[in-house]
Backbone atoms as SQL, in Angstrom:
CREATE TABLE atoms (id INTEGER PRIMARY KEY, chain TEXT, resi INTEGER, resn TEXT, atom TEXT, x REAL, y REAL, z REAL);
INSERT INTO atoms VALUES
  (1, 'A', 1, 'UNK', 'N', 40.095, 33.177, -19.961),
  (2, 'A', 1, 'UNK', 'CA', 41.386, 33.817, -20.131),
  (3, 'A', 1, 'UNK', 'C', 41.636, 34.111, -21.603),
  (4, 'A', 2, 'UNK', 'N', 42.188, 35.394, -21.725),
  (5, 'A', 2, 'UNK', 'CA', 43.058, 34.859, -23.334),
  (6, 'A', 2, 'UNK', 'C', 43.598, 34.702, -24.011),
  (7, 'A', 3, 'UNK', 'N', 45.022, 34.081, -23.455),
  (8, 'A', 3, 'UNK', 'CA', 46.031, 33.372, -23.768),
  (9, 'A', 3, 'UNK', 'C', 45.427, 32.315, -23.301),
  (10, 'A', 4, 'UNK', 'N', 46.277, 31.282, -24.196),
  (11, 'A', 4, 'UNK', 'CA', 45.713, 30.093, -24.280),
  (12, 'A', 4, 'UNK', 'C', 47.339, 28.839, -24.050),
  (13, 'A', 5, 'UNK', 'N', 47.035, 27.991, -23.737),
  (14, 'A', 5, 'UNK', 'CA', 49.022, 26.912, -24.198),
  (15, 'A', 5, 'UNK', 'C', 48.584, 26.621, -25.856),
  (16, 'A', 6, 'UNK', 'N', 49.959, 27.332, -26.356),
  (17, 'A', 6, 'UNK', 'CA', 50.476, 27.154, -27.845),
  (18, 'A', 6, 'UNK', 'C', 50.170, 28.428, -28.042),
  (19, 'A', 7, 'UNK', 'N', 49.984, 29.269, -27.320),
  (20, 'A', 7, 'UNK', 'CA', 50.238, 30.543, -28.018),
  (21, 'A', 7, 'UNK', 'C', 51.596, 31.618, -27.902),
  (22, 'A', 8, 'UNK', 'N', 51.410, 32.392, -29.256),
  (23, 'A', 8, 'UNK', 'CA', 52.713, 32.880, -28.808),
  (24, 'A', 8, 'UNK', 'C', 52.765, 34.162, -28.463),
  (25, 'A', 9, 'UNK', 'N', 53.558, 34.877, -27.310),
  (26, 'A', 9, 'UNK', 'CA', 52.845, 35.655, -26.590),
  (27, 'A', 9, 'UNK', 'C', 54.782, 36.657, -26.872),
  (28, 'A', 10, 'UNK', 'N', 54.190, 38.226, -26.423),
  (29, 'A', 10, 'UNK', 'CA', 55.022, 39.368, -26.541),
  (30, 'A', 10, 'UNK', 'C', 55.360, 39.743, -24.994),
  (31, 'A', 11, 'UNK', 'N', 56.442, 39.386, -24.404),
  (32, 'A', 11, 'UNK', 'CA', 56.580, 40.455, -23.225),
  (33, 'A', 11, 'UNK', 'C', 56.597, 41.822, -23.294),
  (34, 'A', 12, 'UNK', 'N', 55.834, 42.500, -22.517),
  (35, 'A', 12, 'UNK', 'CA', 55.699, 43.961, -22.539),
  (36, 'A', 12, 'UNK', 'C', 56.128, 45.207, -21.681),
  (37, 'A', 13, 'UNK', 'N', 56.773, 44.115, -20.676),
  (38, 'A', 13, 'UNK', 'CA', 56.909, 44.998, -19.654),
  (39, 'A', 13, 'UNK', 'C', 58.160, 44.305, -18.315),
  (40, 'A', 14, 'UNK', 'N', 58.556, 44.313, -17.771),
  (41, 'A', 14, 'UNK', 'CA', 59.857, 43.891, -16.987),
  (42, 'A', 14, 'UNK', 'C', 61.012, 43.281, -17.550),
  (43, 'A', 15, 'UNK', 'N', 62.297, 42.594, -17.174),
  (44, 'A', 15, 'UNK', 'CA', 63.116, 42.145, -17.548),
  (45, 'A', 15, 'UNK', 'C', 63.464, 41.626, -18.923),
  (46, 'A', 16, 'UNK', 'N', 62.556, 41.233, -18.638),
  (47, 'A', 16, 'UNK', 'CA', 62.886, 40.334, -20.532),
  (48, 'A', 16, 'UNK', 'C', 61.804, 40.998, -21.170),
  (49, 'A', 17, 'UNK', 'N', 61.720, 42.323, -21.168),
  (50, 'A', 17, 'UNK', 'CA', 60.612, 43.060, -22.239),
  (51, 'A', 17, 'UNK', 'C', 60.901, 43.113, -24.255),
  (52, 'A', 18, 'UNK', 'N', 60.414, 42.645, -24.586),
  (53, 'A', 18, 'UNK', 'CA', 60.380, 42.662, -26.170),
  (54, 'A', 18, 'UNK', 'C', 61.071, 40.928, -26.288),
  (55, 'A', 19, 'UNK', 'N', 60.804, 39.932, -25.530),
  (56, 'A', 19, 'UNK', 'CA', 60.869, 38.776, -25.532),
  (57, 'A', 19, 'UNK', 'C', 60.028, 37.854, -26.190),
  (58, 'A', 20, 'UNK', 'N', 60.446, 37.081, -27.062),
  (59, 'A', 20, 'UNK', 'CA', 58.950, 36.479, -27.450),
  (60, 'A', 20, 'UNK', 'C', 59.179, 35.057, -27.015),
  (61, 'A', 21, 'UNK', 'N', 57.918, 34.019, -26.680),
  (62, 'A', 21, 'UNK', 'CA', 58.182, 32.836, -26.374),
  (63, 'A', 21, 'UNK', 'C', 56.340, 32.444, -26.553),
  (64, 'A', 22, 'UNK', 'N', 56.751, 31.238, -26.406),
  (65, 'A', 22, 'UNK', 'CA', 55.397, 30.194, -26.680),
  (66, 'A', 22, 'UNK', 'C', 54.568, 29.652, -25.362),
  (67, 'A', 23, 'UNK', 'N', 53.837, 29.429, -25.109),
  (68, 'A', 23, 'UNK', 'CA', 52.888, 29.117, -23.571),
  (69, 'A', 23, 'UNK', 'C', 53.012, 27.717, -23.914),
  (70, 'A', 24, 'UNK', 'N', 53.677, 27.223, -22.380),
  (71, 'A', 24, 'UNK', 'CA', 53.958, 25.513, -21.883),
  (72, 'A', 24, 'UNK', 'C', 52.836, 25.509, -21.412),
  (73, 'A', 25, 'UNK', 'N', 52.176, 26.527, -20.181),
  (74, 'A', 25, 'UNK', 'CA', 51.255, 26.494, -19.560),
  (75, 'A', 25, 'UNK', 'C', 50.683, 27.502, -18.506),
  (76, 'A', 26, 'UNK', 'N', 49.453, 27.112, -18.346),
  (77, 'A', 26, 'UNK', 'CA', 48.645, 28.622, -17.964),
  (78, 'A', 26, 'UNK', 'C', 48.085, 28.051, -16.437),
  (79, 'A', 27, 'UNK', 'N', 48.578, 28.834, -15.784),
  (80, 'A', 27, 'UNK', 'CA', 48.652, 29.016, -14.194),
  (81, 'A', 27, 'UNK', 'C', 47.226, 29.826, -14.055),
  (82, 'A', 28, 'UNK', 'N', 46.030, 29.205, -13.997),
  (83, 'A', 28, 'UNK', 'CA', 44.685, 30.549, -14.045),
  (84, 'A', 28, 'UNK', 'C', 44.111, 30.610, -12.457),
  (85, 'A', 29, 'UNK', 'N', 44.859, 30.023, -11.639),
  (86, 'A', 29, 'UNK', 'CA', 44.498, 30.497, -9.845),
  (87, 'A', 29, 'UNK', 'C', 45.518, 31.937, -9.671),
  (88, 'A', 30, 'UNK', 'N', 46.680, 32.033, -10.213),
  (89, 'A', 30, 'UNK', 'CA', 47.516, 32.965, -9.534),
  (90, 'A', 30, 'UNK', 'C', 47.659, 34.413, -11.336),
  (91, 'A', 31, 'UNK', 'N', 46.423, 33.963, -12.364),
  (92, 'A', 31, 'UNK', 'CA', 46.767, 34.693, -13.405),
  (93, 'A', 31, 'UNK', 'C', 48.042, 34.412, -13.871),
  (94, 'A', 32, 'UNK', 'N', 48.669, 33.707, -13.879),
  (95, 'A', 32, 'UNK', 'CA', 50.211, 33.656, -14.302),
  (96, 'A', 32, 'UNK', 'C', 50.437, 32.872, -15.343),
  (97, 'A', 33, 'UNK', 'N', 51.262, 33.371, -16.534),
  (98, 'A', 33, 'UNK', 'CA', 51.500, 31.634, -17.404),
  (99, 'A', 33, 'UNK', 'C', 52.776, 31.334, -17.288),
  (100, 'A', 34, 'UNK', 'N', 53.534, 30.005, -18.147),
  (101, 'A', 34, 'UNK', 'CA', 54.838, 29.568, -17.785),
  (102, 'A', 34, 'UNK', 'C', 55.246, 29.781, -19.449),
  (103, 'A', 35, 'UNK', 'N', 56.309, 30.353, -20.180),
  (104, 'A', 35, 'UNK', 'CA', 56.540, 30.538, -21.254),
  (105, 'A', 35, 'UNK', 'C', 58.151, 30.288, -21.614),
  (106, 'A', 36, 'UNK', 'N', 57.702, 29.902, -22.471),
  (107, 'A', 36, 'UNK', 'CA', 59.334, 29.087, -23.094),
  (108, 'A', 36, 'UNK', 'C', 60.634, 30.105, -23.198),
  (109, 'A', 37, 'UNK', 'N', 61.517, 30.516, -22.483),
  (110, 'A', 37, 'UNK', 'CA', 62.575, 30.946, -22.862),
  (111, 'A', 37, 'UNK', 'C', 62.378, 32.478, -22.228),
  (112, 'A', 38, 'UNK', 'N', 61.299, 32.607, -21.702),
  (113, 'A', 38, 'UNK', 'CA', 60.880, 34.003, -21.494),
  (114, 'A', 38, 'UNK', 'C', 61.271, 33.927, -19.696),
  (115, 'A', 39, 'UNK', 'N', 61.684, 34.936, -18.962),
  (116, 'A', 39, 'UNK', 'CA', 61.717, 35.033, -17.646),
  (117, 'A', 39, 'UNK', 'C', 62.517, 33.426, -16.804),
  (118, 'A', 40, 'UNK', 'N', 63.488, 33.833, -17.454),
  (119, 'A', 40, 'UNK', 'CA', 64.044, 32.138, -16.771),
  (120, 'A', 40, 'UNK', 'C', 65.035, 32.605, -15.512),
  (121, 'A', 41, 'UNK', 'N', 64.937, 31.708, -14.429),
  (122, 'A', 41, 'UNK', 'CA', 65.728, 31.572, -13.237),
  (123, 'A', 41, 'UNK', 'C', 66.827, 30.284, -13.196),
  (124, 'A', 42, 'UNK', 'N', 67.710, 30.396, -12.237),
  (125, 'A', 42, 'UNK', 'CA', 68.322, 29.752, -11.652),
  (126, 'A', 42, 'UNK', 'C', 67.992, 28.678, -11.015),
  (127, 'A', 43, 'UNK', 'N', 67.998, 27.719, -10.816),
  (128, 'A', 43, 'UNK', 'CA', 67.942, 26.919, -9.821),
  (129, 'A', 43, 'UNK', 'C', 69.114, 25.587, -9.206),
  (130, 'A', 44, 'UNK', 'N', 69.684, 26.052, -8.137),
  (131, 'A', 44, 'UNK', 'CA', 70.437, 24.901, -7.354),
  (132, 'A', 44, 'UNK', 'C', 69.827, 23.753, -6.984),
  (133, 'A', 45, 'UNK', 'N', 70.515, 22.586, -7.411),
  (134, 'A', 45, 'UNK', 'CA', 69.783, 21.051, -7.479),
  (135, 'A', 45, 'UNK', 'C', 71.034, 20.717, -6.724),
  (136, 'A', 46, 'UNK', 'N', 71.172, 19.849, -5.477),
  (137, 'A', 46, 'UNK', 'CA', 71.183, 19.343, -4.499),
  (138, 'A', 46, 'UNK', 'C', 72.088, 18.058, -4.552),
  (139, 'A', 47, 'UNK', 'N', 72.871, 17.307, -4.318),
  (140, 'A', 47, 'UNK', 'CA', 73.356, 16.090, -4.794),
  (141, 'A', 47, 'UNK', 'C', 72.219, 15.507, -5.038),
  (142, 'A', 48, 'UNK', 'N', 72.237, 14.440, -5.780),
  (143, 'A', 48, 'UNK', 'CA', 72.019, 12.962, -6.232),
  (144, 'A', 48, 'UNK', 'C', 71.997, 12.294, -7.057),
  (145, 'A', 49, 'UNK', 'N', 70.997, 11.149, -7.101),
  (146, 'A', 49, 'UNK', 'CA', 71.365, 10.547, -8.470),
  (147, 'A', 49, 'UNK', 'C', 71.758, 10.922, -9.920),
  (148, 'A', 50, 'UNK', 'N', 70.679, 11.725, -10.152),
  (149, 'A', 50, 'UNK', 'CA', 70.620, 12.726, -10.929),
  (150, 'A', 50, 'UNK', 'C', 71.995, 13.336, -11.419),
  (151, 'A', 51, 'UNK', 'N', 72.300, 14.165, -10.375),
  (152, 'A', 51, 'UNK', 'CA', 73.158, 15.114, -10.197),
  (153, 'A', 51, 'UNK', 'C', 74.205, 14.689, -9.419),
  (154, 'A', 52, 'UNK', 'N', 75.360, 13.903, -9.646),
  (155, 'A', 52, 'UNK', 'CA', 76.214, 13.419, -8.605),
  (156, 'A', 52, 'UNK', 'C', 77.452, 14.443, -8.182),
  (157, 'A', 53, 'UNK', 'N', 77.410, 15.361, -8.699),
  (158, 'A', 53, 'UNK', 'CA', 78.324, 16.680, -8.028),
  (159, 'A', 53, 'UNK', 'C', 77.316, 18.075, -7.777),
  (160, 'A', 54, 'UNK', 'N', 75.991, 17.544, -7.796),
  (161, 'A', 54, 'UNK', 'CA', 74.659, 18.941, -7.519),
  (162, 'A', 54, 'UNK', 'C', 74.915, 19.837, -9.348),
  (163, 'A', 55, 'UNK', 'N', 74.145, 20.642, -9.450),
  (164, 'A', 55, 'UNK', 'CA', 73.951, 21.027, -10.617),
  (165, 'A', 55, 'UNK', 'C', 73.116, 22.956, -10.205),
  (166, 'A', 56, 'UNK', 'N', 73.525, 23.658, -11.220),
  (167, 'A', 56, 'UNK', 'CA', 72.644, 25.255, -11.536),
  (168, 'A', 56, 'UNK', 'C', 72.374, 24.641, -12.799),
  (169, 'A', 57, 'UNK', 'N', 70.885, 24.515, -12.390),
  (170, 'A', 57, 'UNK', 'CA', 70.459, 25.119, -14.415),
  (171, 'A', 57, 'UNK', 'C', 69.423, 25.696, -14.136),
  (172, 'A', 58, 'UNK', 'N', 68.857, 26.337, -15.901),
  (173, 'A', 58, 'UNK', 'CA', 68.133, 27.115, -15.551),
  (174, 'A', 58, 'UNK', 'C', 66.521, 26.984, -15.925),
  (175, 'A', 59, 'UNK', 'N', 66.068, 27.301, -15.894),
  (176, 'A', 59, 'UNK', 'CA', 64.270, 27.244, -15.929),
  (177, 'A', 59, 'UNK', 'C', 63.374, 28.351, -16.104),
  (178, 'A', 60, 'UNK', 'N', 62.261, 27.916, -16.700),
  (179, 'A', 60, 'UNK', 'CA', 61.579, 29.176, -16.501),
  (180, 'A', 60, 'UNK', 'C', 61.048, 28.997, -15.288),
  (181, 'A', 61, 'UNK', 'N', 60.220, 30.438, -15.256),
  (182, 'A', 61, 'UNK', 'CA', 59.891, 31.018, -14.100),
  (183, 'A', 61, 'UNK', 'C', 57.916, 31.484, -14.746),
  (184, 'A', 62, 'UNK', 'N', 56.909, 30.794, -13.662),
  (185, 'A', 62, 'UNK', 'CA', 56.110, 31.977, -14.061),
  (186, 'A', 62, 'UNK', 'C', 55.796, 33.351, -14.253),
  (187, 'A', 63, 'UNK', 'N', 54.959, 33.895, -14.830),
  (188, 'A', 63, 'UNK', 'CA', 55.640, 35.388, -15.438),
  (189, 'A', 63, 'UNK', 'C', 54.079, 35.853, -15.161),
  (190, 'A', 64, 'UNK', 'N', 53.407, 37.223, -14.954),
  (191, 'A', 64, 'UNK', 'CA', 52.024, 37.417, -14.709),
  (192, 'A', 64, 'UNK', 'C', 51.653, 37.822, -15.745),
  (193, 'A', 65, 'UNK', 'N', 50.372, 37.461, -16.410),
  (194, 'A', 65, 'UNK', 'CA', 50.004, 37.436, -17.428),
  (195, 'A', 65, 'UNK', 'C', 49.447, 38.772, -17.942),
  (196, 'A', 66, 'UNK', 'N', 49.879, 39.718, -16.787),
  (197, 'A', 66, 'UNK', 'CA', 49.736, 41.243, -17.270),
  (198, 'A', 66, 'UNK', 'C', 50.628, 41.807, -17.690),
  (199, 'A', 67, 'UNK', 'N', 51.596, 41.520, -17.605),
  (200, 'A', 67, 'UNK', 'CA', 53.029, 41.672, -18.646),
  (201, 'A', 67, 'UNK', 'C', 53.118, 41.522, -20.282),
  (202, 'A', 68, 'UNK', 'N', 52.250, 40.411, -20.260),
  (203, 'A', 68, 'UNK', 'CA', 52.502, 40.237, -21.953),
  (204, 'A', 68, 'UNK', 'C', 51.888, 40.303, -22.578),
  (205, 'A', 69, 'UNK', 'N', 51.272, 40.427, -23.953),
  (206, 'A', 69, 'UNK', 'CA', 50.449, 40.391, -24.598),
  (207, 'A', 69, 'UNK', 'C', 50.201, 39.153, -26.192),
  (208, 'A', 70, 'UNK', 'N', 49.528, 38.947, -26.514),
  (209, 'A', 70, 'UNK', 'CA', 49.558, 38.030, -27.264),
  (210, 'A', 70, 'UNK', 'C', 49.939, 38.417, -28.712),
  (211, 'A', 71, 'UNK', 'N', 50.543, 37.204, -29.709),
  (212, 'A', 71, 'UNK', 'CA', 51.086, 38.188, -31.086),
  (213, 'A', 71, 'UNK', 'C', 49.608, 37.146, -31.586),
  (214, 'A', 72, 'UNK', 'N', 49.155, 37.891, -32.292),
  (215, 'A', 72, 'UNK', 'CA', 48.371, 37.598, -33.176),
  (216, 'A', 72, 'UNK', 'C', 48.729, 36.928, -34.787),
  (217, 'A', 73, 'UNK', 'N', 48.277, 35.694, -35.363),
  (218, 'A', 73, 'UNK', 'CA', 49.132, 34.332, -35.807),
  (219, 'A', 73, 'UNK', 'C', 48.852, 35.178, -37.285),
  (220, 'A', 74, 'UNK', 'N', 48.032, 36.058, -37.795),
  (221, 'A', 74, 'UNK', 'CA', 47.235, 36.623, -38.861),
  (222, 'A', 74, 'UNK', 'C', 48.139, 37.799, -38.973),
  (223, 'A', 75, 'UNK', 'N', 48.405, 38.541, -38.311),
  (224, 'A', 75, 'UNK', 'CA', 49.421, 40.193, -38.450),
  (225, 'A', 75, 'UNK', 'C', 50.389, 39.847, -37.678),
  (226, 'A', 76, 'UNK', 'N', 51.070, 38.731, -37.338),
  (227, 'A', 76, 'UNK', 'CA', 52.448, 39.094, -36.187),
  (228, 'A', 76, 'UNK', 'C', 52.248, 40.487, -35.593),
  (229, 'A', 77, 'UNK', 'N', 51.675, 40.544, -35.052),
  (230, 'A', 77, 'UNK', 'CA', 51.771, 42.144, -33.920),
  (231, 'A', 77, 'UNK', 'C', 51.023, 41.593, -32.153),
  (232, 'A', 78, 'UNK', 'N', 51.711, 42.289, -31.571),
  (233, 'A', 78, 'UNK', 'CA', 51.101, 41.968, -30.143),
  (234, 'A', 78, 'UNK', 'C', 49.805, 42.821, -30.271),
  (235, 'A', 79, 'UNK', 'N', 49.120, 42.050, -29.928),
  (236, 'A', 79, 'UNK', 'CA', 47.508, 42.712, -29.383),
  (237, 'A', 79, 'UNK', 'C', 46.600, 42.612, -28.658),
  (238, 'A', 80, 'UNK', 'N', 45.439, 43.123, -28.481),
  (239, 'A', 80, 'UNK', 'CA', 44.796, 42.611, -27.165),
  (240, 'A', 80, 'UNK', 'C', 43.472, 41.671, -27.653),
  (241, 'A', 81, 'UNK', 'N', 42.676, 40.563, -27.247),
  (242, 'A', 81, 'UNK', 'CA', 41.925, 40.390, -27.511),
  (243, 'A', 81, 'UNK', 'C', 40.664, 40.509, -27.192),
  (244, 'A', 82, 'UNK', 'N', 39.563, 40.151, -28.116),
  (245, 'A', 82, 'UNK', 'CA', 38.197, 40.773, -27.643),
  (246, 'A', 82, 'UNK', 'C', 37.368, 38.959, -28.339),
  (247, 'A', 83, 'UNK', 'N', 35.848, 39.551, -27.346),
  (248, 'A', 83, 'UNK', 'CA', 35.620, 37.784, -27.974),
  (249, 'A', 83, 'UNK', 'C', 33.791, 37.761, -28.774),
  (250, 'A', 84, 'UNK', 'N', 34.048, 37.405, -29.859),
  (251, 'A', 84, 'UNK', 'CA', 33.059, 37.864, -30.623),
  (252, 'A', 84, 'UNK', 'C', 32.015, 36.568, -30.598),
  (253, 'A', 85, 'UNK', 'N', 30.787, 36.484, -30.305),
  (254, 'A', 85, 'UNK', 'CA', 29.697, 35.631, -30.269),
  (255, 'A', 85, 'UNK', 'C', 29.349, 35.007, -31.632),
  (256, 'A', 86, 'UNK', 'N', 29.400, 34.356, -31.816),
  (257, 'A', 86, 'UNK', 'CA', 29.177, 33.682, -33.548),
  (258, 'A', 86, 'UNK', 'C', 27.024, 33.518, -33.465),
  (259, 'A', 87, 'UNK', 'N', 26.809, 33.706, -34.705),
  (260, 'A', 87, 'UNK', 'CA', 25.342, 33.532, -34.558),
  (261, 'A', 87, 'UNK', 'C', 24.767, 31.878, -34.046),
  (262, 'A', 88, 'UNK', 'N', 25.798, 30.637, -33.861),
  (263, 'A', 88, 'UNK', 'CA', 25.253, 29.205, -33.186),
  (264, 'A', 88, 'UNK', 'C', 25.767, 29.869, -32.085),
  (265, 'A', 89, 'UNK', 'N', 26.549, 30.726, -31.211),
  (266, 'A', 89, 'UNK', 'CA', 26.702, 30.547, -30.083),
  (267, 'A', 89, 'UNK', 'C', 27.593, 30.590, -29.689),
  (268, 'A', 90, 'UNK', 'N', 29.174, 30.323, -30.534),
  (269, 'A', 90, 'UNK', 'CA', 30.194, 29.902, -30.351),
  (270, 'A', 90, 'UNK', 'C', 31.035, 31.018, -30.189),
  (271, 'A', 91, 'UNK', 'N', 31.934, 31.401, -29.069),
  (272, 'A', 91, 'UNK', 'CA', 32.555, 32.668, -28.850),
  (273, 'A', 91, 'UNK', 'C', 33.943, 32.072, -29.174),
  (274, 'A', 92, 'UNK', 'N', 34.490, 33.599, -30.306),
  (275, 'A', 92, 'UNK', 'CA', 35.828, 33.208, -30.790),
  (276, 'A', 92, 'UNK', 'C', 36.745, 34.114, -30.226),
  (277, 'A', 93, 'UNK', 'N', 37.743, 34.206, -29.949),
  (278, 'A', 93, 'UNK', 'CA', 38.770, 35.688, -29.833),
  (279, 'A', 93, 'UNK', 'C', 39.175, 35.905, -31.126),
  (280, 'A', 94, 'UNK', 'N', 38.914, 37.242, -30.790),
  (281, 'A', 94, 'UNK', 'CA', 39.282, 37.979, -32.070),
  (282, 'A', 94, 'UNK', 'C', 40.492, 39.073, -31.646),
  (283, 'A', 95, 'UNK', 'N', 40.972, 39.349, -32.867),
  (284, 'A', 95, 'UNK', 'CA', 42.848, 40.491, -33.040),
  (285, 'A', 95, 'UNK', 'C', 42.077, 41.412, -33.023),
  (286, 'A', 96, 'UNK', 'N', 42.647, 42.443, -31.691),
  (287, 'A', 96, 'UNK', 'CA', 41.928, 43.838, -32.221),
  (288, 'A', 96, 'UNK', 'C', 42.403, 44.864, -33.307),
  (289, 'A', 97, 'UNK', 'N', 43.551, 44.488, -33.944),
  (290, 'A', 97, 'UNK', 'CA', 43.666, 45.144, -34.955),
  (291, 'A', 97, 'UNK', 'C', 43.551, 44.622, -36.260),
  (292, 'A', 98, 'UNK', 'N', 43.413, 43.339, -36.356),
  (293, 'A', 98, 'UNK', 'CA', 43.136, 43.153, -38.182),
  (294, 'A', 98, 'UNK', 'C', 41.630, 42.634, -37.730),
  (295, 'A', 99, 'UNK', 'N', 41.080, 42.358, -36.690),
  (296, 'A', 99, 'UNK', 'CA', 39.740, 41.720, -36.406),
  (297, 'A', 99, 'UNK', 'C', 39.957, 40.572, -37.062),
  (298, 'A', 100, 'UNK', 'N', 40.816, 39.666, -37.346),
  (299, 'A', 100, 'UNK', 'CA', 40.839, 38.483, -37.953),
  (300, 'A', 100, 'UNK', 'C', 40.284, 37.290, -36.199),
  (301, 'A', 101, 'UNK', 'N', 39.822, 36.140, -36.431),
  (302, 'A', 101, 'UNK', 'CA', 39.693, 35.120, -35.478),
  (303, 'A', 101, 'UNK', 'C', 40.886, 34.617, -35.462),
  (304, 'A', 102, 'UNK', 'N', 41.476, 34.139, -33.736),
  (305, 'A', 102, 'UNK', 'CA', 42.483, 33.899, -33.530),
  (306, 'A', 102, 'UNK', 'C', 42.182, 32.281, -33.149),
  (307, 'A', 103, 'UNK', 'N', 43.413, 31.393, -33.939),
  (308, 'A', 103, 'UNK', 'CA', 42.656, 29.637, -33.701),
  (309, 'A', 103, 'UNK', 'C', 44.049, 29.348, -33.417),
  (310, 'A', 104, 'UNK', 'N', 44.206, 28.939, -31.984),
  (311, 'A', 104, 'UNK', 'CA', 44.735, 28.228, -31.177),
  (312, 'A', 104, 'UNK', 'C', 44.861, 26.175, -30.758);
């Protein structure tokens, strides 16, 4: 994949487009990640302990990871990445626009 958790990623496309938020975590069966502050829902919580008159708060929501794009930590700009083979072997992602290595 390449977004990674701790990265900080650009919404590009639905509701919260031009949103920025940080990756809690990466959902890679359904492509989806979970991102801080980005695409948040509702949710009704139920009596109990917890909650002794029930509670709405809100949460994020997973978001599909074709929506957003990643900002690159070297140019702040959303971009796409590409993944470059190092001569030991070691594959890095790289910014496609400054070609700088992206370290997560």
């Amino acid at each position: 994949m390449n977004i990674k958790k701790g990265d900080i990623i650009k919404v590009i496309s639905g509701d919260d487009k031009n949103h920025d938020g940080k990756v809690i975590k990466v959902l890679p069966g359904g492509e989806k990640i979970l991102a801080q502050g980005v695409n948040m829902v509702w949710k009704h919580m139920k009596r109990s302990s917890n909650y002794p008159h029930g509670a709405r708060i809100q949460k994020e929501s997973p978001i599909n990871i074709s929506n957003v794009k990643l900002v690159c930590p070297n140019c702040n700009k959303p971009t796409r990445v590409s993944f470059v083979k190092q001569p030991d072997g070691v594959k890095n992602r790289t910014c496609k626009k400054c070609k700088q290595a992206i370290t997560a």
